[in-house]
Backbone as a chain_set.jsonl record, in Angstrom:
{"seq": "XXXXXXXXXXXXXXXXXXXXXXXXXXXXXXXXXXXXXXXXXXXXXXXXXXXXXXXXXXXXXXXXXXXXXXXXXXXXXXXXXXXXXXXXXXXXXXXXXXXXXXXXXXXXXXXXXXXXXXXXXXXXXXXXXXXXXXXXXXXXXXXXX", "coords": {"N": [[-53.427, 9.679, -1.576], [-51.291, 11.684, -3.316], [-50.173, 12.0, -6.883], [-47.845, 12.574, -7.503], [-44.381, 12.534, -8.517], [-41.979, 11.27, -6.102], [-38.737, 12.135, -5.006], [-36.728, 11.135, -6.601], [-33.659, 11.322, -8.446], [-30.665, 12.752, -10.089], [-27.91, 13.086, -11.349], [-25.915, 15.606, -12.031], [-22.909, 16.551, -13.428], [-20.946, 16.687, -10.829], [-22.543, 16.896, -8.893], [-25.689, 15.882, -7.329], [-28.758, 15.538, -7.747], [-32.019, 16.234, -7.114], [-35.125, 15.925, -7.89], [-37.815, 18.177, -7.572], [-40.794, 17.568, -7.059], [-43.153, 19.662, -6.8], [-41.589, 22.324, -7.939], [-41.334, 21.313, -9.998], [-38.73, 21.019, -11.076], [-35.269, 20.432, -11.162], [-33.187, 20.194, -7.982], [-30.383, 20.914, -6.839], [-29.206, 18.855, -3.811], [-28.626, 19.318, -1.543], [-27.769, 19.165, 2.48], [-30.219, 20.217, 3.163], [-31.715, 20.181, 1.416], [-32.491, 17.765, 0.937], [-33.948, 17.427, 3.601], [-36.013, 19.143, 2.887], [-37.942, 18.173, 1.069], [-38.356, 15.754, 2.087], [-39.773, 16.755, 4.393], [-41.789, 18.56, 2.963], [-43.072, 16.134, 0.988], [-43.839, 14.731, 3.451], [-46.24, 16.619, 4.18], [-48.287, 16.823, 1.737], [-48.509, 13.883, 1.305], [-49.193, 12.518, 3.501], [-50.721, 14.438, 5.17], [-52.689, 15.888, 3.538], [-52.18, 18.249, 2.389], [-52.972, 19.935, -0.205], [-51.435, 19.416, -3.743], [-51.167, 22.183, -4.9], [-51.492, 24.349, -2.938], [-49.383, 25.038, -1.879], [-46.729, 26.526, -1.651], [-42.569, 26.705, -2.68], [-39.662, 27.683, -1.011], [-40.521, 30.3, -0.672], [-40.741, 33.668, -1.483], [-40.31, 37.209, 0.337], [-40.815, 39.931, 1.941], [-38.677, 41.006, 4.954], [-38.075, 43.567, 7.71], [-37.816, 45.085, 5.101], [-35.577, 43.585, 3.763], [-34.718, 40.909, 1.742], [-36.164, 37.859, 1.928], [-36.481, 34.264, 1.903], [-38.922, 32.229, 2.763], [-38.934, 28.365, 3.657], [-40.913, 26.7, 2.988], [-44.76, 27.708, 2.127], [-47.305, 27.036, 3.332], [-50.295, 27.375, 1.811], [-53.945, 28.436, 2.544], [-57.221, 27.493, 0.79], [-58.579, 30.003, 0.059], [-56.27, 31.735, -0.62], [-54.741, 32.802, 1.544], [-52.054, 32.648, 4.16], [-51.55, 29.835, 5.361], [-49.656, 28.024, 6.717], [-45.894, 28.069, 7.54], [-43.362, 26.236, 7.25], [-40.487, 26.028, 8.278], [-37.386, 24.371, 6.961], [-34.247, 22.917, 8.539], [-31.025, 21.14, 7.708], [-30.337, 17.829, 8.52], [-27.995, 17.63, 10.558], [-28.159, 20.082, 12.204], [-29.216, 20.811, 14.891], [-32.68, 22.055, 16.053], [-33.078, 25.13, 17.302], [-33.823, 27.622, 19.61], [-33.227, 29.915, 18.456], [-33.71, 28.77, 15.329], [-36.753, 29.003, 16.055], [-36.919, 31.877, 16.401], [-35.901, 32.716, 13.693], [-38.29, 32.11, 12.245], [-40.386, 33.198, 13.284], [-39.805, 35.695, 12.549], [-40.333, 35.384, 9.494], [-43.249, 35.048, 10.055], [-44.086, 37.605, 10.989], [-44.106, 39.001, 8.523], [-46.002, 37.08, 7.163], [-47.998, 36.277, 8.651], [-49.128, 33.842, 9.42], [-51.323, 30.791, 10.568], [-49.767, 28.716, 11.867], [-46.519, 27.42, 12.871], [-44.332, 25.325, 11.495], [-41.49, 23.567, 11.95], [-38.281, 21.708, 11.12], [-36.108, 19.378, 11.222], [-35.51, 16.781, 9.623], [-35.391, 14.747, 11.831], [-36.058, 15.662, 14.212], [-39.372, 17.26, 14.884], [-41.495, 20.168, 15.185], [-44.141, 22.053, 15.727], [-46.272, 24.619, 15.796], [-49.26, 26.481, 16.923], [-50.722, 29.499, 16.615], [-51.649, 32.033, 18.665], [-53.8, 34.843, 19.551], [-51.161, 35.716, 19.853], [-50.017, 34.615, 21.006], [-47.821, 31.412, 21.173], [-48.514, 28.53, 20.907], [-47.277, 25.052, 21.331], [-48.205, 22.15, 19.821], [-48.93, 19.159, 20.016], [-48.686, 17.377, 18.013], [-48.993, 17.173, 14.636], [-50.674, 18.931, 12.621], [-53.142, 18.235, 10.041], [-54.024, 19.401, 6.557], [-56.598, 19.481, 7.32], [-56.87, 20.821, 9.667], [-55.23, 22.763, 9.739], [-56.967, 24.136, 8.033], [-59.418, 24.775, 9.306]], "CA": [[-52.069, 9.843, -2.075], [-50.954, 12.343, -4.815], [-49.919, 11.546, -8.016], [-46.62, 13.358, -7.666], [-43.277, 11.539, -8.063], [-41.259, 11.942, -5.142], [-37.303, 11.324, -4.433], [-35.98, 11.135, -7.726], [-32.492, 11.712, -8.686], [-30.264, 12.251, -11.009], [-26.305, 13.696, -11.447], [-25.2, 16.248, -13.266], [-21.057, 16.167, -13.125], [-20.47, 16.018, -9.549], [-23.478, 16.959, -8.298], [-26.666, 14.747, -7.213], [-29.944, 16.205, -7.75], [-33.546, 15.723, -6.271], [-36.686, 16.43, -8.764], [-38.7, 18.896, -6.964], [-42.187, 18.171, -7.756], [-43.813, 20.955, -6.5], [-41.489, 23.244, -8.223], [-41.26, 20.88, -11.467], [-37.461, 20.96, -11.574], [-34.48, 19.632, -10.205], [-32.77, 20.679, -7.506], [-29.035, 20.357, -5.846], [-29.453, 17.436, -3.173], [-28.014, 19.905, -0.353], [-28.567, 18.13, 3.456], [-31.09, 21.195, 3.601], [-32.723, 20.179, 0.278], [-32.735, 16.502, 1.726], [-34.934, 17.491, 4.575], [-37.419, 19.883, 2.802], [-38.382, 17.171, 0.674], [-39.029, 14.846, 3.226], [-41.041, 17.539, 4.487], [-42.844, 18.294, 1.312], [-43.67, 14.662, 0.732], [-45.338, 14.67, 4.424], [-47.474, 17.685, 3.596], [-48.507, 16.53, 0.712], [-49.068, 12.933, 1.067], [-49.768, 11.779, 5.148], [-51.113, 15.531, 5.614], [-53.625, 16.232, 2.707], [-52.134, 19.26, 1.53], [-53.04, 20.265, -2.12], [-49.573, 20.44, -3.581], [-50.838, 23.578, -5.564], [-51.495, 25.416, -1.839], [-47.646, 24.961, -1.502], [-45.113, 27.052, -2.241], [-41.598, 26.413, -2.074], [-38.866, 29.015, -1.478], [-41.383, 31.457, -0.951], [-40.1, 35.392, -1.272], [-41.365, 37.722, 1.492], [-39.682, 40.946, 2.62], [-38.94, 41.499, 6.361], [-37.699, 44.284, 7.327], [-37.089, 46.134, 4.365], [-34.757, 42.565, 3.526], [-35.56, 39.788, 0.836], [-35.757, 36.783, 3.035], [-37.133, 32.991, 1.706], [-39.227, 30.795, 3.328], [-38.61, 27.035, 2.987], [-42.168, 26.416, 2.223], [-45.937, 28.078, 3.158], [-49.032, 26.312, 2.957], [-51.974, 28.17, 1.686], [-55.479, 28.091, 2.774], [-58.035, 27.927, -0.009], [-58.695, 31.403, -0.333], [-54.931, 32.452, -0.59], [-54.223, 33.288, 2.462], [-50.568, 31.945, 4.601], [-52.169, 29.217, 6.91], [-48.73, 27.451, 7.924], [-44.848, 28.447, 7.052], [-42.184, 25.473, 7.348], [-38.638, 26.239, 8.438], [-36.358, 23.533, 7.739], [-33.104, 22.55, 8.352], [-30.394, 20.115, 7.433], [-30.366, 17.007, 10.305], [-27.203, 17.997, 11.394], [-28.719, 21.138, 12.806], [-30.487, 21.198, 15.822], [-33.687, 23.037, 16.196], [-32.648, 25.733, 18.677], [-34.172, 29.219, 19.634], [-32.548, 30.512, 16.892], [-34.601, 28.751, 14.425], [-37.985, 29.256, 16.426], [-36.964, 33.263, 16.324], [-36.592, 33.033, 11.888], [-39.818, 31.281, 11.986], [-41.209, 33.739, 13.875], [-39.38, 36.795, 11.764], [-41.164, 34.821, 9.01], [-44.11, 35.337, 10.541], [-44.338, 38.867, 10.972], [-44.65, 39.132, 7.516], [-47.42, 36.476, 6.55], [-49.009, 36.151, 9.721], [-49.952, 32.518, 9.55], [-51.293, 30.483, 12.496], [-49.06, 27.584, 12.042], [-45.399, 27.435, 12.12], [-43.511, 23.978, 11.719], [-39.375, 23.698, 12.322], [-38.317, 20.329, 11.124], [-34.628, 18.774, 10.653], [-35.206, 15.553, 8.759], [-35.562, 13.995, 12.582], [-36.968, 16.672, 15.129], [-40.47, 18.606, 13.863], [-41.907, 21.202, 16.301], [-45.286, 22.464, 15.203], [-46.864, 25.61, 16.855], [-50.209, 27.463, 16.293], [-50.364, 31.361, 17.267], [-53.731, 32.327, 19.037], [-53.842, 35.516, 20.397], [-50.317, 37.069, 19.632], [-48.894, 33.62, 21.767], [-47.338, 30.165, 20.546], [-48.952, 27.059, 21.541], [-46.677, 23.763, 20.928], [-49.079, 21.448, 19.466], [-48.805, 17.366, 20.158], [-49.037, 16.568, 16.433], [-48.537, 17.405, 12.862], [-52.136, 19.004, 11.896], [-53.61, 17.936, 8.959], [-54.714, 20.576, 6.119], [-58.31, 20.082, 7.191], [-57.127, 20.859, 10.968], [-55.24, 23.835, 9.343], [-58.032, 25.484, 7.438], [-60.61, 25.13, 10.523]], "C": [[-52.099, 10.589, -3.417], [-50.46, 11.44, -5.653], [-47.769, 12.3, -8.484], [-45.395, 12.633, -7.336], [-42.484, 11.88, -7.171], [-39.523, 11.319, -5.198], [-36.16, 11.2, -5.659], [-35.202, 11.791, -7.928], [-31.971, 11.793, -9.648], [-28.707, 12.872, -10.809], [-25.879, 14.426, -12.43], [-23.726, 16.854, -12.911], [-21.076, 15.665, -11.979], [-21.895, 16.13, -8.073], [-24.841, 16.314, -8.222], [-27.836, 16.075, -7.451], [-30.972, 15.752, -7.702], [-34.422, 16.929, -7.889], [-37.51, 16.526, -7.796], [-40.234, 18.624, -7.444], [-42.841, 18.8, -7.752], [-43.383, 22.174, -7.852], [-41.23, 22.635, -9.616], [-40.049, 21.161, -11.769], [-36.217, 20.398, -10.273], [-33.493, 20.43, -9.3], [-31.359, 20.267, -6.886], [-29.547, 19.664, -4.265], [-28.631, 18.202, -2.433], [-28.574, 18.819, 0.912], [-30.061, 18.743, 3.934], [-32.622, 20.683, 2.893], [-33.522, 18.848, 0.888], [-34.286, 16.752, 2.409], [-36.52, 18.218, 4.427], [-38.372, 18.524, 1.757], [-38.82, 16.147, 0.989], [-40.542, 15.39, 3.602], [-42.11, 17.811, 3.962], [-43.685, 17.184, 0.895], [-44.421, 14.467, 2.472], [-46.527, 15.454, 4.295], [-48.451, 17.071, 2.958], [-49.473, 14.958, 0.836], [-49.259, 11.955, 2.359], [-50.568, 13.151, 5.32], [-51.95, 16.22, 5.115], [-53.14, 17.495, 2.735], [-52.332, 19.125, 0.275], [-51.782, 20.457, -2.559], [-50.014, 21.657, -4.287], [-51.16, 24.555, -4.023], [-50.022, 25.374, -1.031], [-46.398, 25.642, -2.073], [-43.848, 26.995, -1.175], [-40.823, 27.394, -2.453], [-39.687, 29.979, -1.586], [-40.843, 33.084, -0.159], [-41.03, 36.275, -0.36], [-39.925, 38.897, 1.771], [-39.618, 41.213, 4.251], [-37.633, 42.06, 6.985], [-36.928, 45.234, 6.582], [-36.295, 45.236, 3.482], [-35.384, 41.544, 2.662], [-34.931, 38.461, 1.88], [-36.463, 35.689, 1.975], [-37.935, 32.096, 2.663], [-38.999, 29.654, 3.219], [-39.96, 26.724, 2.235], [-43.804, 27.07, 2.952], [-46.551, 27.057, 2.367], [-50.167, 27.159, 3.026], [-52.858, 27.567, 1.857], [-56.357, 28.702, 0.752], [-58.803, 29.258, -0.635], [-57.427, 32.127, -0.449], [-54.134, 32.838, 0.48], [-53.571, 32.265, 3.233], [-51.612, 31.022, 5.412], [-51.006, 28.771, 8.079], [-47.234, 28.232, 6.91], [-44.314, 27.521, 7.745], [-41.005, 26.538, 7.191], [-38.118, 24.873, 8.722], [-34.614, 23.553, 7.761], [-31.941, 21.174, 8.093], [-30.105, 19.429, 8.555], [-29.322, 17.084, 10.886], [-27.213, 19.328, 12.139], [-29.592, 21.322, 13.524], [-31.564, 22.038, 15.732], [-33.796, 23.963, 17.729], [-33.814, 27.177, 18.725], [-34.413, 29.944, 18.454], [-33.346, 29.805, 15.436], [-36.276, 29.052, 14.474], [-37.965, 30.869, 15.854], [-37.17, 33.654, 14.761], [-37.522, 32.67, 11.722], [-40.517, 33.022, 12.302], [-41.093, 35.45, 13.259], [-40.371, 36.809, 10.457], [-42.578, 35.802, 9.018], [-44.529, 36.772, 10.549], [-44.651, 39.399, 9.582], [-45.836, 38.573, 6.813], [-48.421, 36.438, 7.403], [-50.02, 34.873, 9.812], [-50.795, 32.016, 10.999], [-50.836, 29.822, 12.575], [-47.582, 27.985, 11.897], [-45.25, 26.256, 12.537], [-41.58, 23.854, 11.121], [-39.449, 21.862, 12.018], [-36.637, 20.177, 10.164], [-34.538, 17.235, 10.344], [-35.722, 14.622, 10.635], [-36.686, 14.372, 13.455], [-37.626, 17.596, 14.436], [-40.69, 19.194, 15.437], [-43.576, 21.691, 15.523], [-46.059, 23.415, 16.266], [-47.998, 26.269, 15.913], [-49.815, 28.773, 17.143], [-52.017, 31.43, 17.44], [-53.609, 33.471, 19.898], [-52.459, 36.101, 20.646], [-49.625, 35.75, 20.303], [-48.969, 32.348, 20.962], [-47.592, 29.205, 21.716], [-48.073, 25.581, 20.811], [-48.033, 23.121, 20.43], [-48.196, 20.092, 20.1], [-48.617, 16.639, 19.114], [-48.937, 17.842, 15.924], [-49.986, 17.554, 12.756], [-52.468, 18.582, 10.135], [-54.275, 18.632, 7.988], [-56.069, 20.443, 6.562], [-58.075, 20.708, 8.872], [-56.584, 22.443, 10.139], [-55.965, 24.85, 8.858], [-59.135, 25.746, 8.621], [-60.546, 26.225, 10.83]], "O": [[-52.749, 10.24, -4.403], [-50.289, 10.26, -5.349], [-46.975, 12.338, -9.425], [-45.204, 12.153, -6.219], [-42.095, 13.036, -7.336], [-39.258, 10.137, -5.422], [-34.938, 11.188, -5.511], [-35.443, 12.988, -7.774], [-32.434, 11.059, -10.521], [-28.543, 13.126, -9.616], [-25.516, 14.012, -13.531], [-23.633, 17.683, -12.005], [-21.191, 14.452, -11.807], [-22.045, 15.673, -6.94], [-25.258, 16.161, -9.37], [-27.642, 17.283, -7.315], [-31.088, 14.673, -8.284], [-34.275, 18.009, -8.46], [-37.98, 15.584, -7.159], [-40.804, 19.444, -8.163], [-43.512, 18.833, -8.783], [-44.206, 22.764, -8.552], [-40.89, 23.45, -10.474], [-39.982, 21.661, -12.892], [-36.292, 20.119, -9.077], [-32.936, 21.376, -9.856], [-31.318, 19.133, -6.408], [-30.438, 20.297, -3.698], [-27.492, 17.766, -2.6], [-29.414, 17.939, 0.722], [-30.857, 18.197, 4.698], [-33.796, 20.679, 3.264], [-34.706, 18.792, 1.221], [-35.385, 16.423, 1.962], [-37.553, 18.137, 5.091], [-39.518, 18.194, 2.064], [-39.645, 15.535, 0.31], [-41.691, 14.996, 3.404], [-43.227, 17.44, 4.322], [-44.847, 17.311, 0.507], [-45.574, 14.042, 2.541], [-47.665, 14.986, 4.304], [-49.479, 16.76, 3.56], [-50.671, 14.831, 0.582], [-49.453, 10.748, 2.214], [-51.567, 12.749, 5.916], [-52.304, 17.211, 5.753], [-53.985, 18.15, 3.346], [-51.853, 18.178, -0.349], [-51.022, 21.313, -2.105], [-49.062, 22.436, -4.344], [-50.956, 25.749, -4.247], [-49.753, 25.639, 0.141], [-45.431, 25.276, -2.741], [-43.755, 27.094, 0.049], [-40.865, 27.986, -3.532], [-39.658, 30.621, -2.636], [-40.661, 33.466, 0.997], [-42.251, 36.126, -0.299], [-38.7, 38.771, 1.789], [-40.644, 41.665, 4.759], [-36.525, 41.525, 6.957], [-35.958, 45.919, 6.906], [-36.103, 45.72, 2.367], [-36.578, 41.304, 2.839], [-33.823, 38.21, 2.355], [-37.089, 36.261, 1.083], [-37.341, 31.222, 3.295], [-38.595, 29.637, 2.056], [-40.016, 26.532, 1.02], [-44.007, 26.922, 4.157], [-46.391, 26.502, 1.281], [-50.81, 27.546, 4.001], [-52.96, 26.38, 1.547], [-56.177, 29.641, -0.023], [-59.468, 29.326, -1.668], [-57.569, 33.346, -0.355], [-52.957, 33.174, 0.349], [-54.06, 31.135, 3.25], [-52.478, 31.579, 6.086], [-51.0, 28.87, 9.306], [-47.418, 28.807, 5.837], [-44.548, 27.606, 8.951], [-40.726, 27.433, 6.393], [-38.148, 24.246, 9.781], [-33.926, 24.213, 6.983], [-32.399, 20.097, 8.474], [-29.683, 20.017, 9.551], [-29.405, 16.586, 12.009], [-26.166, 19.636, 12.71], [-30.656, 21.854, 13.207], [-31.225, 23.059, 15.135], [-34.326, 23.67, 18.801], [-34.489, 27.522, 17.755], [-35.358, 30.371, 17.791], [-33.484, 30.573, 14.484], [-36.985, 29.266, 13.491], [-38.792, 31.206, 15.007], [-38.025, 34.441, 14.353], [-37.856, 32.964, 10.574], [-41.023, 33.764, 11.46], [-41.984, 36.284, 13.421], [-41.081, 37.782, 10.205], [-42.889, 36.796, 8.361], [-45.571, 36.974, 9.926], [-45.505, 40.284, 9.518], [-46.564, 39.227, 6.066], [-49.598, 36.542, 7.06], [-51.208, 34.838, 10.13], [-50.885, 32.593, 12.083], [-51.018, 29.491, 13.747], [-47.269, 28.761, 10.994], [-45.735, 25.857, 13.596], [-40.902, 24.072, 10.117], [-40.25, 21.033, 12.45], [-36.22, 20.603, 9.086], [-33.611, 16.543, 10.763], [-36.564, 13.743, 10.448], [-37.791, 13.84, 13.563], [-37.159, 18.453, 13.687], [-40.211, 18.792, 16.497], [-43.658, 21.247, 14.377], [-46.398, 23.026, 17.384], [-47.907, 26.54, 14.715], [-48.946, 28.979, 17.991], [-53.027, 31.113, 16.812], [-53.303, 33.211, 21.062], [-52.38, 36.94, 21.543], [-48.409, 35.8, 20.121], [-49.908, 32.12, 20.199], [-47.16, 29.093, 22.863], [-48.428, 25.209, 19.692], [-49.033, 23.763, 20.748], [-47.047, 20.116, 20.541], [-48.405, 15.427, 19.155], [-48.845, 18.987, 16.366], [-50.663, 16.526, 12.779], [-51.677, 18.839, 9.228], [-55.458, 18.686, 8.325], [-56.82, 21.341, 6.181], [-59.118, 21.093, 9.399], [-57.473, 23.267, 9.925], [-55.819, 26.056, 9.059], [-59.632, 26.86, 8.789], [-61.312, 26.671, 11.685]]}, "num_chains": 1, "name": "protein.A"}
């Protein structure tokens, strides 16, 4: 288990706010924000990610367009291993979020992507230009293999 506080809130006027620990500041408590934070805190602390091989909100151009990721996970040498897409749990995980994953993708060229709405995760490796569902949530040491 990290050392990193998770969940913490606070209000500023009308708005609630989540302390990001990753990004060391606080963030608006959207249902979006909700869910990456969930997320984040599995990574992190059931999933042995490093939180410094984590960036959140990570900038990437595709095609030609400034797009965000929700979050990649770097491998120890720098390079993308996984890219999270999430969404807020009132948002199914349809097509349509597999396809931005996979837009994503074209730019970092990970082998993991994971789709996750606070309820339903999805987790796929890429081997060979195709997407394999996985059964499970890999674990950074299954990721760097």
């Amino acid at each position: 288990m990290s050392d990193l506080q998770w969940f913490k809130t606070t209000t500023q006027g009308e708005k609630t706010m989540v302390f990001d620990p990753l990004r060391k500041r606080y963030c608006t408590l959207t249902p979006e924000e909700e869910v990456r934070q969930k997320a984040l805190f599995m990574l992190v602390e059931h999933l042995g990610v490093p939180p410094g091989l984590l960036a959140v909100e990570y900038s990437i151009k595709v095609n030609g367009l400034d797009k965000r990721c929700d979050a990649v996970v770097f491998g120890r040498d720098g390079n993308p291993l996984m890219i999270l897409e999430c969404k807020a749990s009132s948002v199914k995980l349809t097509q349509d979020t597999l396809e931005q994953a996979l837009r994503y993708y074209s730019a970092l060229h990970p082998q993991f992507l994971m789709l996750y709405n606070g309820s339903d995760c999805y987790c796929f490796k890429i081997e060979d230009g195709k997407l394999k569902a996985l059964d499970h949530l890999p674990t950074f040491q299954e990721l760097s293999a």
